[in-house]
C-alpha positions as CSV (number, residue, x, y, z in Angstrom):
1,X,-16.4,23.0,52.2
2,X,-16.7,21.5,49.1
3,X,-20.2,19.2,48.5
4,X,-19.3,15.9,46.6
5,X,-20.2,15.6,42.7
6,X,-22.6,12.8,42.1
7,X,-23.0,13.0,38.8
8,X,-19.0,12.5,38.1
9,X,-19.5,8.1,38.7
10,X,-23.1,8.4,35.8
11,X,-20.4,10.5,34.0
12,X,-17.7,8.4,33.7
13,X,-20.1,5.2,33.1
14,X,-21.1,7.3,30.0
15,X,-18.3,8.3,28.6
16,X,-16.5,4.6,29.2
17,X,-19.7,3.2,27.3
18,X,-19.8,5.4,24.2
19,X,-15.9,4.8,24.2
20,X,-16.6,1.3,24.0
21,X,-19.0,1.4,21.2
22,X,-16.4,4.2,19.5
23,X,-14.1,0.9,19.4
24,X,-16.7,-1.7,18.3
25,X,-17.4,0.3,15.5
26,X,-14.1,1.0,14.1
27,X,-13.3,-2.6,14.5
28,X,-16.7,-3.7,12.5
29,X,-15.0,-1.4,9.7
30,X,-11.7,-2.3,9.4
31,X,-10.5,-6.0,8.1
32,X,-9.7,-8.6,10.1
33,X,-6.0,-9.0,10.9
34,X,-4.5,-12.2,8.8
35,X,-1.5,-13.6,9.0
36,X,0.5,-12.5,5.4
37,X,2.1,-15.3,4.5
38,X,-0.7,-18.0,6.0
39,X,-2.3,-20.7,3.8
40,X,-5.8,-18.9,4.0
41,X,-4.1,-16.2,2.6
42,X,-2.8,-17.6,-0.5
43,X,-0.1,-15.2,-1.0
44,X,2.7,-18.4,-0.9
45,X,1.0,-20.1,-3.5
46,X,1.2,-16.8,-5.9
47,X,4.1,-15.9,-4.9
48,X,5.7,-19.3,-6.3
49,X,4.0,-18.2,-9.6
50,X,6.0,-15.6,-10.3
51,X,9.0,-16.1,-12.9
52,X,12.0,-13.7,-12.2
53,X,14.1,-12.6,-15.6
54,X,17.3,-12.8,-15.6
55,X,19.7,-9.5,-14.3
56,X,22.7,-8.4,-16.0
57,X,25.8,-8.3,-13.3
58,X,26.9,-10.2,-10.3
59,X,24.7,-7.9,-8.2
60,X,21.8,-8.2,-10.3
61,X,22.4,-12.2,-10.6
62,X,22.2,-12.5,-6.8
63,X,19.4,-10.5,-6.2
64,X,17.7,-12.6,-8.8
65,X,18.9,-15.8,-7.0
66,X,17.9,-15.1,-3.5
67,X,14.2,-13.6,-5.2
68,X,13.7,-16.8,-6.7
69,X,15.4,-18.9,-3.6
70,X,12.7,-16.8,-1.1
71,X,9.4,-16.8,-3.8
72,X,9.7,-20.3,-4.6
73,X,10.5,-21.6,-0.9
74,X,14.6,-22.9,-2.0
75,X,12.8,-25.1,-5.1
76,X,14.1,-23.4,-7.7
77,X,12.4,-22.0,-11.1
78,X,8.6,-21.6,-11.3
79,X,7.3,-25.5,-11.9
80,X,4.6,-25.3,-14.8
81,X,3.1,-22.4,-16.2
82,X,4.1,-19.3,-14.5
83,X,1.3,-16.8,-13.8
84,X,3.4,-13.5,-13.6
85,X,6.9,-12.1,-14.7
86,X,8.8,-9.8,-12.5
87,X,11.5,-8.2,-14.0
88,X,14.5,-6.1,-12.4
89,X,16.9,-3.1,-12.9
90,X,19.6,-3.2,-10.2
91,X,22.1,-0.5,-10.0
92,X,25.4,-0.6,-7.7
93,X,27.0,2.1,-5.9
94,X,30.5,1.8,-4.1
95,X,30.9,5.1,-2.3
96,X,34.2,6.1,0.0
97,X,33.2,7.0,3.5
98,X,36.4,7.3,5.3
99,X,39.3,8.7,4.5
100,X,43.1,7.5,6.5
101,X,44.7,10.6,7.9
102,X,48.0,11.2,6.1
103,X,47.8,8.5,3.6
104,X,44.5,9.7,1.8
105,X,43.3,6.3,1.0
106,X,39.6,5.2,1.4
107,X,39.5,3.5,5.1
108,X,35.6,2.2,4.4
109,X,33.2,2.2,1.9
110,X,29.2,1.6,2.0
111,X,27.9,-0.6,-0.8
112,X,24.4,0.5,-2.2
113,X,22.0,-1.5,-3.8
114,X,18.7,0.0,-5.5
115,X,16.5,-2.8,-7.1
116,X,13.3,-1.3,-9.1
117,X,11.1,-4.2,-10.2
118,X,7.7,-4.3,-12.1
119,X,5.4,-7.3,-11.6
120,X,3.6,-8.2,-14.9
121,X,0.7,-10.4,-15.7
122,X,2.0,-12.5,-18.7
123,X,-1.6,-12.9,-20.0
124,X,-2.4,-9.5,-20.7
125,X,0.8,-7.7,-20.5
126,X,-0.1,-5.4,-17.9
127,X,2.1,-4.3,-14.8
128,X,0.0,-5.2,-11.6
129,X,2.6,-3.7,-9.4
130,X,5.6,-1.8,-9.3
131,X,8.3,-0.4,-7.0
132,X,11.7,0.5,-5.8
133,X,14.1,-1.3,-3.3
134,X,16.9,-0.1,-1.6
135,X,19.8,-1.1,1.2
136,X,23.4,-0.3,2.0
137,X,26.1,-2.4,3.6
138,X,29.8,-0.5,4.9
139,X,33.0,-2.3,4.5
140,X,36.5,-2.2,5.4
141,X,39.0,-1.2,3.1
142,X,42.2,-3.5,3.7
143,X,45.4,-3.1,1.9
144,X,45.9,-6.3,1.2
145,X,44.1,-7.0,-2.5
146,X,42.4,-10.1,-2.1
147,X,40.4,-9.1,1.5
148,X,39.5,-6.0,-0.2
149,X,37.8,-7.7,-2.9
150,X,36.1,-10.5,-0.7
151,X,35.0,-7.3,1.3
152,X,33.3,-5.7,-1.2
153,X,31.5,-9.3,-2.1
154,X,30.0,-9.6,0.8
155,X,28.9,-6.3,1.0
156,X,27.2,-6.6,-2.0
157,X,25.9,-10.1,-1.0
158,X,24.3,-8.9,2.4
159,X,22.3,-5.5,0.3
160,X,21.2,-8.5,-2.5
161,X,19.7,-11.0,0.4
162,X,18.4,-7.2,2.3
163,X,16.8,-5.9,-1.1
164,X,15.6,-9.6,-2.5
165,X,13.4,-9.5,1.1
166,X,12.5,-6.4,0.8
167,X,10.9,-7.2,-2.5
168,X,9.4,-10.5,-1.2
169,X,7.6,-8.7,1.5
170,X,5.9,-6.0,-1.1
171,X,4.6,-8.7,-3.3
172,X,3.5,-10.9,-0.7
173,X,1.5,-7.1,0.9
174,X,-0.1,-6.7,-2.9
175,X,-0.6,-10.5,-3.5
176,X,-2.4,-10.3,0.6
177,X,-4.5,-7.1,-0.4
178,X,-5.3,-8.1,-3.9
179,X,-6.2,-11.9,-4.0
């Protein structure tokens, strides 16, 4: 016969309690959890300081347009003085992924966007963050000219309106972590 363990209930109390306090503590250290785009926040009102340069190419022109379109909340350019400048490289990649048995003609393709933006303070000059963006899109190749170009336009128009958030969402982070 076994004899029951009375310490096991004062052991479990104990360990339950110093887990508790384990928990209270790590919560004391860490920050409290804000929403990132709030008003307490402030990263919306940065964010619609920023003043985006112009891109060279379609590609680079729409993921210009839907950066300012999502920083400025659809009003346009930076109203007054803007506060910071982020500027853009934006490379395009059409790549064949498919190939048609016995014809050998491309049967789909995946568009690839990669955006790499620096965000400078126009008062000193100096790059307060920088980074690197990328998304990819597949589209159907058609024989027919004109649905094969439309295609490809909305391929790249779906990486630009991927890559523009993507961006959004890193400055809003640094604007949320650096106020």
């Amino acid at each position: 016969m076994s004899s029951p363990d009375r310490a096991a209930p004062l052991r479990r109390l104990l360990f339950g309690l110093a887990l508790g306090l384990a928990a209270a503590g790590l919560t004391a250290c860490a920050d409290v959890p804000r929403p990132l785009y709030g008003k307490a926040a402030g990263t919306a009102t940065a964010m619609r300081t920023i003043d985006v340069a112009a891109v060279p190419g379609r590609v680079g022109q729409q993921v210009r347009n839907e950066l300012v379109f999502r920083l400025h909340g659809g009003a346009g350019d930076v109203e007054g003085k803007p506060v910071h400048r982020l500027e853009l490289t934006v490379t395009s990649i059409d790549n064949a992924v498919g190939v048609e048995r016995y014809r050998n003609l491309p049967a789909a393709y995946v568009e690839r966007i990669t955006a790499t933006y620096a965000l400078i303070d126009i008062a000193s000059g100096a790059t307060v963050t920088s980074g690197t963006s990328f998304a990819q899109a597949a589209y159907d190749y058609s024989p027919q000219r004109y649905a094969d170009v439309r295609a490809k336009r909305d391929a790249e128009n779906r990486v630009a309106t991927v890559v523009a958030e993507d961006i959004r969402t890193k400055l809003a982070v640094h604007f949320a972590a650096h106020p």
